[in-house]
C-alpha positions as CSV (number, residue, x, y, z in Angstrom):
1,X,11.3,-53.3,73.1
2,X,12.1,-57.0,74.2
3,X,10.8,-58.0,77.8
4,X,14.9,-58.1,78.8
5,X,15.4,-54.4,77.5
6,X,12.6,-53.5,79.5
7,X,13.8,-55.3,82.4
8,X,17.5,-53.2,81.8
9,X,15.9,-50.0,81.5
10,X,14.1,-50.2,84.8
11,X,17.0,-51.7,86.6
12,X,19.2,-48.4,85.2
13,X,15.7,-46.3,87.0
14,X,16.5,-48.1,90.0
15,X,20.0,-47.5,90.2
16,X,19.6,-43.7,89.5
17,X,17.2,-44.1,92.3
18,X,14.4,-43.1,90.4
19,X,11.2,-44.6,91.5
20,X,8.1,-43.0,90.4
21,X,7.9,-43.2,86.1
22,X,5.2,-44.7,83.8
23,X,6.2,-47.2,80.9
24,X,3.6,-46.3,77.7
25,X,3.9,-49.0,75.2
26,X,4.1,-47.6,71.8
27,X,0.9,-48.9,70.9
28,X,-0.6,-46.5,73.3
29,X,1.6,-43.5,72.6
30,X,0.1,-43.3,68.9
31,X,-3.3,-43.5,70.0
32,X,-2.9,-41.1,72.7
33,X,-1.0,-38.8,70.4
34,X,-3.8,-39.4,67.7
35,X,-6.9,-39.3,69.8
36,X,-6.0,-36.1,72.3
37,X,-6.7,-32.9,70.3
38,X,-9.5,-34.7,68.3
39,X,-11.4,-35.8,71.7
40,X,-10.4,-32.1,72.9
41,X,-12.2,-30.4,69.8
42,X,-15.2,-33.0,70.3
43,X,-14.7,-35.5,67.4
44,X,-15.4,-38.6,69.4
45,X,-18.7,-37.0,70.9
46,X,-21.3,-38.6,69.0
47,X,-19.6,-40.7,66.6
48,X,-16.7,-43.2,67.6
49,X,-14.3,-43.6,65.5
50,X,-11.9,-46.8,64.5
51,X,-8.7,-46.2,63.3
52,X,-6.2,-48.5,62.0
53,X,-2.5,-48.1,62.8
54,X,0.0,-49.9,60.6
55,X,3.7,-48.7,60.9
56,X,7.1,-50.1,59.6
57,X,10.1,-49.9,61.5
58,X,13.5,-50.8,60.5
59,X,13.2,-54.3,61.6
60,X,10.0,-55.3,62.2
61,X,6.4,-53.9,61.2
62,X,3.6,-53.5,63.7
63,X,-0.3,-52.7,63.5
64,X,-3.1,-52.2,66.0
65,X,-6.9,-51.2,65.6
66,X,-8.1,-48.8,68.1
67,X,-11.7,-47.3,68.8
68,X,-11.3,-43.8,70.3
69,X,-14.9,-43.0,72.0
70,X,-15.5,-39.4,73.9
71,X,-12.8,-39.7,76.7
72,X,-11.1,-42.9,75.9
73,X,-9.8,-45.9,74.0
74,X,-9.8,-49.2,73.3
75,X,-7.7,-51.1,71.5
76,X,-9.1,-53.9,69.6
77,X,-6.3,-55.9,68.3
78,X,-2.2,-55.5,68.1
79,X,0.1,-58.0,65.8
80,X,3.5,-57.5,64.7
81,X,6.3,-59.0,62.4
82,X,9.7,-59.4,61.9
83,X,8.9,-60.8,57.7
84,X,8.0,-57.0,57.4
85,X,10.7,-54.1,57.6
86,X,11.8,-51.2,55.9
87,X,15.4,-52.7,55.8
88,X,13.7,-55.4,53.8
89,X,12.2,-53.0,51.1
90,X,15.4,-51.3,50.9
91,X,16.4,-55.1,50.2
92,X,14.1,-55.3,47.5
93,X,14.6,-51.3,46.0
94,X,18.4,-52.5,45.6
95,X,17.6,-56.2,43.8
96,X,15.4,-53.8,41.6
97,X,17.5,-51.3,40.8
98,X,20.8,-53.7,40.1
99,X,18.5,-56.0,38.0
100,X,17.3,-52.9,35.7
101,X,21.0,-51.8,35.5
102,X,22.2,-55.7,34.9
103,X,20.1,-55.4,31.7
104,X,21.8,-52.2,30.0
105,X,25.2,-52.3,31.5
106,X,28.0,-53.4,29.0
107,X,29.9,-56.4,30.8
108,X,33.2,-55.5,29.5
109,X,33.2,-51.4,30.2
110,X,30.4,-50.8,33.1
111,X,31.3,-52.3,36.9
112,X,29.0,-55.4,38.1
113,X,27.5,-54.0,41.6
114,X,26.7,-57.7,42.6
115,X,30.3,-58.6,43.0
116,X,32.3,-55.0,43.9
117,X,31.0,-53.7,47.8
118,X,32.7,-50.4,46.8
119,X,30.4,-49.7,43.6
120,X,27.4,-51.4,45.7
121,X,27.6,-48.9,48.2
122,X,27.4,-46.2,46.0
123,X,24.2,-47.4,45.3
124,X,23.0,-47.0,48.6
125,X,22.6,-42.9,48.8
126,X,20.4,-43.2,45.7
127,X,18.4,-46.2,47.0
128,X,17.8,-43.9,50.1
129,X,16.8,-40.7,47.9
130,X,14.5,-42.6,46.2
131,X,12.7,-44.8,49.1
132,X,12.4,-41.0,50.9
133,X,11.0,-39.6,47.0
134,X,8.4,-42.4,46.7
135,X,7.6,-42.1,50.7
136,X,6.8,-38.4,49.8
137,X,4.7,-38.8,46.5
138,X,2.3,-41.4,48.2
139,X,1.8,-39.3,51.2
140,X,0.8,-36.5,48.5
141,X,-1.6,-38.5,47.0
């Protein structure tokens, strides 16, 4: 969140007269959420452990190196970027997928997606399926 959606938020606390809350930057959300059952069941004990975080958001990716020990963590380094997004590899998956079809349609019976919105956004539902199928066969790798 920007600094001035922070600043909103906490004024909209205030006005609910709500005065006792913790902001958790999401950068320590995932390593709490990734570190707590594995420093529960002892994994940290004798052997700290670095992980690296990377994770792309609609508009912006982020990523953050963190080194959970036996009760705690640090984190070593945080960068983000608005030149990485998922909306920009859906970007891409459409230039793709209109240049494969620009080289088999027939120009005089098949509809040019670069220049009708209606037959572009047809597209879009199949982009999506297959951004969400290739998602699923990496993780599965």
């Amino acid at each position: 969140y920007t600094k001035e959606q922070i600043e909103d938020y906490q004024a909209g606390l205030a006005v609910s007269s709500i005065t006792e809350y913790i902001m958790i930057r999401e950068v320590d959300s995932v390593a709490v959420d990734y570190g707590f059952y594995k420093d529960i069941y002892h994994e940290f004990d004798s052997n700290p452990r670095v992980v690296l975080f990377v994770g792309i958001g609609y508009s912006e990716a982020q990523s953050f190196a963190v080194r959970f020990f036996k009760g705690h963590y640090d984190i070593l380094a945080y960068t983000h970027s608005n030149q990485v997004s998922s909306s920009q590899v859906d970007t891409i998956l459409f230039d793709m997928l209109l240049d494969a079809y620009d080289e088999v349609r027939d120009p005089d019976s098949d509809p040019d997606f670069r220049t009708s919105p209606t037959a572009a956004a047809k597209l879009l539902p199949v982009i999506l399926m297959v951004k969400q199928q290739f998602s699923v066969s990496c993780m599965n790798k």
